[in-house]
mmCIF file of the C-alpha atoms, coordinates in Angstrom:
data_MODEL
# 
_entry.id   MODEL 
# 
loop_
_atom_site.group_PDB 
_atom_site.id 
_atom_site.type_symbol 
_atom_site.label_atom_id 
_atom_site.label_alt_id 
_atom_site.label_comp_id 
_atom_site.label_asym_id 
_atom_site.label_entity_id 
_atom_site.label_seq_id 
_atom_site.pdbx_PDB_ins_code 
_atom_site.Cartn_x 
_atom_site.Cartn_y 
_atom_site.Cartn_z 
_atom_site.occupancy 
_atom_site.B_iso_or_equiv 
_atom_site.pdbx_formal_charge 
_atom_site.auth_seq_id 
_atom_site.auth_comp_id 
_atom_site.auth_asym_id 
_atom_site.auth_atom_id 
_atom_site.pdbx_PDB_model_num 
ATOM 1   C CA . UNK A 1 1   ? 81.277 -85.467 290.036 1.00 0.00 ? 1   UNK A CA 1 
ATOM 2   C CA . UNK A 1 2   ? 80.105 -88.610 291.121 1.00 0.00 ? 2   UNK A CA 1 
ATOM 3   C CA . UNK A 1 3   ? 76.608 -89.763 293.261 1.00 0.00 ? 3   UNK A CA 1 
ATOM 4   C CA . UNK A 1 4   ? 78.638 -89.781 296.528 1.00 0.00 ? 4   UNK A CA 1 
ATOM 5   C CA . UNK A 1 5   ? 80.315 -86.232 296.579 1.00 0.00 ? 5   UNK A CA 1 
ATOM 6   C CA . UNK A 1 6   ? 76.865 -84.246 295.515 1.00 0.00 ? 6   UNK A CA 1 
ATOM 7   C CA . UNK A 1 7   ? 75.111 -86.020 297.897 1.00 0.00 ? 7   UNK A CA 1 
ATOM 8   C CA . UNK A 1 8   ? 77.556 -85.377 300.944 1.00 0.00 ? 8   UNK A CA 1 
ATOM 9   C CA . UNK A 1 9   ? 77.835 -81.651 299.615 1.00 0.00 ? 9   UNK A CA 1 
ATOM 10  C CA . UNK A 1 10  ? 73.643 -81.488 299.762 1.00 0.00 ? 10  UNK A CA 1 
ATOM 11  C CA . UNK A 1 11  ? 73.854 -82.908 303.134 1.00 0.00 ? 11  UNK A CA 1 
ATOM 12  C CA . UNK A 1 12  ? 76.673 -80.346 304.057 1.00 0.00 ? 12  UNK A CA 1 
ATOM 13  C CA . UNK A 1 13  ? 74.282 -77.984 302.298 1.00 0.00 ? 13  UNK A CA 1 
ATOM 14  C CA . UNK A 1 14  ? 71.289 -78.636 304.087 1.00 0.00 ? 14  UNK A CA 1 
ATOM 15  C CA . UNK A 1 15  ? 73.029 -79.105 307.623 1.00 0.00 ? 15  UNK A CA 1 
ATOM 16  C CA . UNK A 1 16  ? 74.436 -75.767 307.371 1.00 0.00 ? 16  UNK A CA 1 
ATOM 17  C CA . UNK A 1 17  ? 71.375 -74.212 306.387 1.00 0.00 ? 17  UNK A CA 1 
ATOM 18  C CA . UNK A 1 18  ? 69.630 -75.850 309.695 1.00 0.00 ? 18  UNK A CA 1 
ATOM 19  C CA . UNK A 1 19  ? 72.232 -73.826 311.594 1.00 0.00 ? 19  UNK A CA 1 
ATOM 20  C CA . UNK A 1 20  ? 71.714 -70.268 310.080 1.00 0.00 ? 20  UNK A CA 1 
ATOM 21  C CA . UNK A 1 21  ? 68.183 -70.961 310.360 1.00 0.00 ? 21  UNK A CA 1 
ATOM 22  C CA . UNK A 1 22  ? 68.731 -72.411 314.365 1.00 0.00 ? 22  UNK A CA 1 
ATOM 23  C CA . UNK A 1 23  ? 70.921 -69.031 314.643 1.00 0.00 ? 23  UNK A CA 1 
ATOM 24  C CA . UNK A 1 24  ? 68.224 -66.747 313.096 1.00 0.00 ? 24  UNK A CA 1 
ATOM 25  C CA . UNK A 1 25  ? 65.594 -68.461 315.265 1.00 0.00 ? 25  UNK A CA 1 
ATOM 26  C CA . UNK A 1 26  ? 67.463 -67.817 318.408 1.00 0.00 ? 26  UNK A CA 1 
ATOM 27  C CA . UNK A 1 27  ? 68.000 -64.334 317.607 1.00 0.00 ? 27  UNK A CA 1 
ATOM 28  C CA . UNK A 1 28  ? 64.160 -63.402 316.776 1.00 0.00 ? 28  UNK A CA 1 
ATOM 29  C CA . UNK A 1 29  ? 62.928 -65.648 319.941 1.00 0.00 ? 29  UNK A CA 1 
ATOM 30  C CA . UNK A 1 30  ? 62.729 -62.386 322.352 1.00 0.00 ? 30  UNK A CA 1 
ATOM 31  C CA . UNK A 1 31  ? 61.067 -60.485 319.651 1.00 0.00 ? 31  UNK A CA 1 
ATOM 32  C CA . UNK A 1 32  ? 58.341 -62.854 318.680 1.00 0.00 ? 32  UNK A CA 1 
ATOM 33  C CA . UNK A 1 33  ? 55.661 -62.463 320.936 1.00 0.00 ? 33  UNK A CA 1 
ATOM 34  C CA . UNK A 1 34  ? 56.126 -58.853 320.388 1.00 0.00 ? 34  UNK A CA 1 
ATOM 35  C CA . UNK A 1 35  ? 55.778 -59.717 316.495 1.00 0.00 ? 35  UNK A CA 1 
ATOM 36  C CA . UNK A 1 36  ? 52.810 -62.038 316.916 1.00 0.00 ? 36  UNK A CA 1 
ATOM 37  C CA . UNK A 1 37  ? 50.779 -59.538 318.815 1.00 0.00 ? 37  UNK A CA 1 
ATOM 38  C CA . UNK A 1 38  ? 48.312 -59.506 316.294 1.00 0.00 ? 38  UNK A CA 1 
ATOM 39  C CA . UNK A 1 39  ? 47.237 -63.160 316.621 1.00 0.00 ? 39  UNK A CA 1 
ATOM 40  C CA . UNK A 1 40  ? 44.162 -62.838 318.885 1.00 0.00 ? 40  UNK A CA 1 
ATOM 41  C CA . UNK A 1 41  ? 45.417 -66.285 320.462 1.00 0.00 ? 41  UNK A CA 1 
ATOM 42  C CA . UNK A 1 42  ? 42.414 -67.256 322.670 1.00 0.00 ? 42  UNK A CA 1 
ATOM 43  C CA . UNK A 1 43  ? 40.142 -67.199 319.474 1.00 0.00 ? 43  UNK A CA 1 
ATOM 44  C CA . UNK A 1 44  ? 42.757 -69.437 317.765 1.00 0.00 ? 44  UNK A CA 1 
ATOM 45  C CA . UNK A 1 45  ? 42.657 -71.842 320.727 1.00 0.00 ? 45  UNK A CA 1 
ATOM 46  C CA . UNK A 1 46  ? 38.622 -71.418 320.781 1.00 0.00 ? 46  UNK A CA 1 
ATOM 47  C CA . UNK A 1 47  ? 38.129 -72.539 317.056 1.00 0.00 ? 47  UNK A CA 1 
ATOM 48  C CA . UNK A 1 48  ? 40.933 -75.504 317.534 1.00 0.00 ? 48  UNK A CA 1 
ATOM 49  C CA . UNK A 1 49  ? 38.958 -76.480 320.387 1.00 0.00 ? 49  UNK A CA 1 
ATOM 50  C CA . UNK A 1 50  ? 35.595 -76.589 318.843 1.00 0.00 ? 50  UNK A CA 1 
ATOM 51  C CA . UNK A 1 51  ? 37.051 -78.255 315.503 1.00 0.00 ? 51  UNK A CA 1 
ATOM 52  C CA . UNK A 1 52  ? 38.055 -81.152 317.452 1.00 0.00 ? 52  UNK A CA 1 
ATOM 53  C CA . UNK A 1 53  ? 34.757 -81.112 319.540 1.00 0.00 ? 53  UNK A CA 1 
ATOM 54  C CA . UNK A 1 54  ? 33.170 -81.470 315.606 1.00 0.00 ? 54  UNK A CA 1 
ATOM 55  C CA . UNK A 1 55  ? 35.490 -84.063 314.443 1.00 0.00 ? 55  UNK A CA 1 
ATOM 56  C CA . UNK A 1 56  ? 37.248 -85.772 317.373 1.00 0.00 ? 56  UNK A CA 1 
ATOM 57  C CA . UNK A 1 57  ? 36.147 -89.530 318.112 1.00 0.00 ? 57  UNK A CA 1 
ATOM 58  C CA . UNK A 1 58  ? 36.819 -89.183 321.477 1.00 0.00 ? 58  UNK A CA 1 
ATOM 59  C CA . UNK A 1 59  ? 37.640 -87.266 324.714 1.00 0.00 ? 59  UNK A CA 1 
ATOM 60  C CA . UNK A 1 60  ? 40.366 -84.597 323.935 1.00 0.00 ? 60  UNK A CA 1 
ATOM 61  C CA . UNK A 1 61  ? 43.099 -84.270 326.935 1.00 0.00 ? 61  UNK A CA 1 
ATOM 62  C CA . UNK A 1 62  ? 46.742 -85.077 325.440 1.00 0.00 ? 62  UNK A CA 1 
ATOM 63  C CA . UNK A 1 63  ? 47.851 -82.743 323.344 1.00 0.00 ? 63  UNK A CA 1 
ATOM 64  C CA . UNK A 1 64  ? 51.248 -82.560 320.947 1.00 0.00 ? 64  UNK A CA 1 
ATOM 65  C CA . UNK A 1 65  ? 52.253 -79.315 319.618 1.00 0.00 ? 65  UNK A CA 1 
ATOM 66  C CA . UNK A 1 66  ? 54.786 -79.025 317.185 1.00 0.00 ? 66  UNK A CA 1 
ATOM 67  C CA . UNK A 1 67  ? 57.085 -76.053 315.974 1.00 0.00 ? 67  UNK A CA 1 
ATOM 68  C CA . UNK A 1 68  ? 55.441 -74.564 318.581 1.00 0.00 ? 68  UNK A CA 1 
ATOM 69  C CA . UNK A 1 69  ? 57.776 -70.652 319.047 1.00 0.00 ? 69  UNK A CA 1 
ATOM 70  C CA . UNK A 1 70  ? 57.108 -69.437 322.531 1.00 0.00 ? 70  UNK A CA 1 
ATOM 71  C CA . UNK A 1 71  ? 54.425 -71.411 323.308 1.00 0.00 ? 71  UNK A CA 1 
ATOM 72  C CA . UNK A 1 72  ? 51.632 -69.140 323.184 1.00 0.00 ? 72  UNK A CA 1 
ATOM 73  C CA . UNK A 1 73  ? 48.941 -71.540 321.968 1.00 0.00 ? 73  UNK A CA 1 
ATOM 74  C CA . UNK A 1 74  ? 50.253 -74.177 323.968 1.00 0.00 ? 74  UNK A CA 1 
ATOM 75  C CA . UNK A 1 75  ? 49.779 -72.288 327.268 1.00 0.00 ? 75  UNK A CA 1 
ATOM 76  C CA . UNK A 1 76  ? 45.907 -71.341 326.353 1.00 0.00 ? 76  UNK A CA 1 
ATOM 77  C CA . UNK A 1 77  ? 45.393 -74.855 326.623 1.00 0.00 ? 77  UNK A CA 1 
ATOM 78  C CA . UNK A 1 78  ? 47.585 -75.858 329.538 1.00 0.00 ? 78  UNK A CA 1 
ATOM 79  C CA . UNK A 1 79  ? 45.476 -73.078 331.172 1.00 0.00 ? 79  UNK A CA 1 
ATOM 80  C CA . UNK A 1 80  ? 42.297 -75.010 330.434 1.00 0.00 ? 80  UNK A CA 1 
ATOM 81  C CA . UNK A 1 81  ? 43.513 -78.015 332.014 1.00 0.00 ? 81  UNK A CA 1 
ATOM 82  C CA . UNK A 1 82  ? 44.904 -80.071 328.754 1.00 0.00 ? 82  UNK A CA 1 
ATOM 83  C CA . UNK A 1 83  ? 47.631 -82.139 329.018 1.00 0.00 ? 83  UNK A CA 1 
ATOM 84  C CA . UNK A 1 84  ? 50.161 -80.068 326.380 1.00 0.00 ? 84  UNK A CA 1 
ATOM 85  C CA . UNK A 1 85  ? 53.562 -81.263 325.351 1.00 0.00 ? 85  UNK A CA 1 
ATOM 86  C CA . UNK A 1 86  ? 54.932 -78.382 322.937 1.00 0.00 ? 86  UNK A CA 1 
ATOM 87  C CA . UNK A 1 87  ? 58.266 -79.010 320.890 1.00 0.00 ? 87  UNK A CA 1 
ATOM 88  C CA . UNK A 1 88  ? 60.660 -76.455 318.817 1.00 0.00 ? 88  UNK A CA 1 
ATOM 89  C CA . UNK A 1 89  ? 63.812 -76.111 316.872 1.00 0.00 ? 89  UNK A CA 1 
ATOM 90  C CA . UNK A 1 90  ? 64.550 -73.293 318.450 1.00 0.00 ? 90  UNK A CA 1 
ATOM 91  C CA . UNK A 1 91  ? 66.924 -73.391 321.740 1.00 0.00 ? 91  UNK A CA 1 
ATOM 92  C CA . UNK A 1 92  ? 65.652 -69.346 321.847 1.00 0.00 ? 92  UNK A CA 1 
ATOM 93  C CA . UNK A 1 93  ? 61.457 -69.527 321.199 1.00 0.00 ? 93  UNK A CA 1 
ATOM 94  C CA . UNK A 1 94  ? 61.937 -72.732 323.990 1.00 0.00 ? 94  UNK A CA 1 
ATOM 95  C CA . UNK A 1 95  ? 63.727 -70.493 326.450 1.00 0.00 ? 95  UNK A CA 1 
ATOM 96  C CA . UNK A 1 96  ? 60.994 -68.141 326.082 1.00 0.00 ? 96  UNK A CA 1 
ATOM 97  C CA . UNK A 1 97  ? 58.342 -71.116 326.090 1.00 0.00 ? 97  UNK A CA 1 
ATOM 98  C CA . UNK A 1 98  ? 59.573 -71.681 329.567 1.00 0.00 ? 98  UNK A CA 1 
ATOM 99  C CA . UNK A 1 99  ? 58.854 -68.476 330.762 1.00 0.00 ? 99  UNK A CA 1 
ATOM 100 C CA . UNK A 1 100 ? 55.089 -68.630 330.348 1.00 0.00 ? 100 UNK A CA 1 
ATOM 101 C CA . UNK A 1 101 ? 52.924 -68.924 333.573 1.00 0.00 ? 101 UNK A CA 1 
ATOM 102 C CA . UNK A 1 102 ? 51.209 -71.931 332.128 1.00 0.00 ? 102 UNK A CA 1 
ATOM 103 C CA . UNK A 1 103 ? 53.890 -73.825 330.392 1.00 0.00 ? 103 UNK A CA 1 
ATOM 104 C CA . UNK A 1 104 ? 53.665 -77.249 328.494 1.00 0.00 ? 104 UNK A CA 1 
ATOM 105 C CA . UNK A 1 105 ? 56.099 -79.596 328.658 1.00 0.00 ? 105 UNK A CA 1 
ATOM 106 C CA . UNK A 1 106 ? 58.447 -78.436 326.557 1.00 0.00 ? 106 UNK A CA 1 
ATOM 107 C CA . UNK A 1 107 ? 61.200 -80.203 324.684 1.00 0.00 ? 107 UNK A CA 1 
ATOM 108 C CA . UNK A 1 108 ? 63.603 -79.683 321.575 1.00 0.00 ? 108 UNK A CA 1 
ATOM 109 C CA . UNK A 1 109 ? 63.114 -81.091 318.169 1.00 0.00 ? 109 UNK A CA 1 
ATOM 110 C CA . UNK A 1 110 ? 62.297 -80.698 314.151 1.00 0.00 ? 110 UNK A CA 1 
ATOM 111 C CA . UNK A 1 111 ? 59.127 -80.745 313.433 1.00 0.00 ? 111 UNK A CA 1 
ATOM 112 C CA . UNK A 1 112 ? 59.619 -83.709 311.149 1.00 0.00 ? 112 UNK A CA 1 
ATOM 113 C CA . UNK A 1 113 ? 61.315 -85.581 313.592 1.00 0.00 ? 113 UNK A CA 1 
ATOM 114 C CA . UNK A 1 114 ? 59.984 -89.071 314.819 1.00 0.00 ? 114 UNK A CA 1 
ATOM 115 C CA . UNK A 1 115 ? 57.299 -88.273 317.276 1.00 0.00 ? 115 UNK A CA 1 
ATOM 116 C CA . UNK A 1 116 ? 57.433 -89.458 320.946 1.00 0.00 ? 116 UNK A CA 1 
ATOM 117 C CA . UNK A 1 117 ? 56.253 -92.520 322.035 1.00 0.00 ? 117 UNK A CA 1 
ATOM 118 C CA . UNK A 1 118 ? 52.799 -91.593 323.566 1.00 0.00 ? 118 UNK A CA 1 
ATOM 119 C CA . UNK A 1 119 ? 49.568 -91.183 322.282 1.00 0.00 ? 119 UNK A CA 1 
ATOM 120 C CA . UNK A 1 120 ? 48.246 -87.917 321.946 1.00 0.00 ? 120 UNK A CA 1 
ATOM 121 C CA . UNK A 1 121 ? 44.464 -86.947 321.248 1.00 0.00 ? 121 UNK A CA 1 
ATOM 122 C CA . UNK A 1 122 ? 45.669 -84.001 319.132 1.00 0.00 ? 122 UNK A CA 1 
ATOM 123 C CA . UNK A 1 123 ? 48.453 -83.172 317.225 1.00 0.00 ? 123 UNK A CA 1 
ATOM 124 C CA . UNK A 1 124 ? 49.038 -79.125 316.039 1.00 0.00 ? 124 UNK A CA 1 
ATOM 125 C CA . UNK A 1 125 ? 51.297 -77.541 313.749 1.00 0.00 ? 125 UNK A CA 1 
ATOM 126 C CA . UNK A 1 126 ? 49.983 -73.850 313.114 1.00 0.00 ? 126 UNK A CA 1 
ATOM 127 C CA . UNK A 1 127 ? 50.753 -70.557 311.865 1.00 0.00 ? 127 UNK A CA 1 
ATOM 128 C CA . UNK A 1 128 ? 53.472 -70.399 309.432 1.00 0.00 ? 128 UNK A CA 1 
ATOM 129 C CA . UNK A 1 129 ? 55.343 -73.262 310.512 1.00 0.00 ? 129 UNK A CA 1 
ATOM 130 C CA . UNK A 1 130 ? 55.213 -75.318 307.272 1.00 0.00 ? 130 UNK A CA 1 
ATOM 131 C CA . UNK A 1 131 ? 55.510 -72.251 305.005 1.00 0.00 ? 131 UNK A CA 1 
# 
């Protein structure tokens, strides 16, 4: 087998897997908030908050949150006046994303994407989203 052929079948190999995982994703979007119940949230946002207050150069207000599910994080701080754009994978946790009463500004993509072109005081990526 020559370089070419593995490397197209990995790259078939790893597209398809995207897909299952996209499918599997959309499927367990209206279940996870029910699943993440135990997260006490606000506390999460709290100590985020204060670690940046410890070792943040400079006024926090833009905010980037990455693989971000529903949201939930993202609307604590939306609700406490941040500037919060939030970004997923997942068609299904965004959907659900858009639901919440204080919503970022939402928008699809991997996390290892190329960021957007803005500057951002913070960037997040929590939970078990680089497991």
């Amino acid at each position: 087998m020559n370089k070419s052929t593995k490397s197209s079948s990995g790259k078939k190999s790893k597209t398809s897997e995207a897909v299952q995982e996209q499918v599997a994703y959309n499927k367990f979007a209206p279940y996870y908030d029910k699943y993440m119940q135990h997260v006490d949230y606000d506390r999460w946002t709290e100590k985020l908050l204060t670690l940046y207050k410890q070792h943040g150069n400079h006024p926090l207000n833009d905010i980037l949150e990455l693989a971000c599910g529903t949201a939930s994080n993202s609307e604590r701080l939306v609700r406490k006046g941040y500037q919060v754009t939030a970004s997923d994978r997942s068609e299904g946790m965004l959907r659900y994303a858009a639901q919440k009463a204080y919503k970022p500004n939402l928008y699809q993509a991997d996390m290892t994407d190329k960021l957007p072109e803005q500057a951002y005081d913070l960037i997040l990526i929590v939970f078990d989203s680089i497991n």
